[in-house]
C-alpha positions in Angstrom: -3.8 -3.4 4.9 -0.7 -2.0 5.3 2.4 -2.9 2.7 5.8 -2.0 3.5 8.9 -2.2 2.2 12.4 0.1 0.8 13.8 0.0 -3.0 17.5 1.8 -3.3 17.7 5.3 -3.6 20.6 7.9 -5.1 23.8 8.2 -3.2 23.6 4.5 -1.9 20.6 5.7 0.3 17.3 4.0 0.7 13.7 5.1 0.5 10.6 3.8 1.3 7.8 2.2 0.0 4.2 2.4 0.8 0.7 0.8 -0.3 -1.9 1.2 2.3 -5.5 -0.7 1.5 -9.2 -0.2 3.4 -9.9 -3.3 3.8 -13.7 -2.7 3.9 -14.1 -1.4 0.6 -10.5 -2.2 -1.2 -10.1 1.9 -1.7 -6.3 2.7 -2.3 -5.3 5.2 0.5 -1.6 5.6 -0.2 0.5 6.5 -2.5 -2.1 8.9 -4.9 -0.7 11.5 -7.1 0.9 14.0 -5.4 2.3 11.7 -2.3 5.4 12.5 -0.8 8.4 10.3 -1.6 9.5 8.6 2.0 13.0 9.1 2.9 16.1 8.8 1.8 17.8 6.6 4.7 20.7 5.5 5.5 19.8 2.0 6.1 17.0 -0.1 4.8 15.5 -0.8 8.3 15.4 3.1 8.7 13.1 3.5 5.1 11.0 0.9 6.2 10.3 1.7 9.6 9.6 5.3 8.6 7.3 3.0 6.1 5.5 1.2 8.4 5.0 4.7 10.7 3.7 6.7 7.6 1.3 3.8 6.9 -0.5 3.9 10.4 -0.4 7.0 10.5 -2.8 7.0 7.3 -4.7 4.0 9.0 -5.3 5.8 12.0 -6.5 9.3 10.3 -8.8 7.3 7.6 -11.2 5.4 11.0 -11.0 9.0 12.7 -12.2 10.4 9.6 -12.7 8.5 6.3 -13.2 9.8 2.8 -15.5 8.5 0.5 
């Protein structure tokens, strides 16, 4: 499951938000310590689009190859 959204950022800007789920087992896949901060945009549609991409992105590399 993929959960995507924005939250404000410095200078007015926007960044994104990101909480992707395996659904199978209810592992946490993004963010984890360490993960890159997504963005900043100049519009919210831009942070969460960017979102949405980073999320199945993750998605598609974890059914190539998933970690246990």
């Amino acid at each position: 499951m993929v959960y995507a959204s924005y939250r404000p950022g410095s200078g007015g800007r926007f960044v994104g938000t990101l909480k992707v789920v395996r659904l199978t087992d209810g592992r946490l896949l993004f963010p984890f310590d360490g993960a890159e901060e997504i963005g900043p945009f100049d519009s919210k549609d831009a942070a969460k689009r960017v979102a949405l991409l980073r999320g199945s992105e993750i998605v598609q590399a974890d059914l190539r190859a998933p970690e246990l």
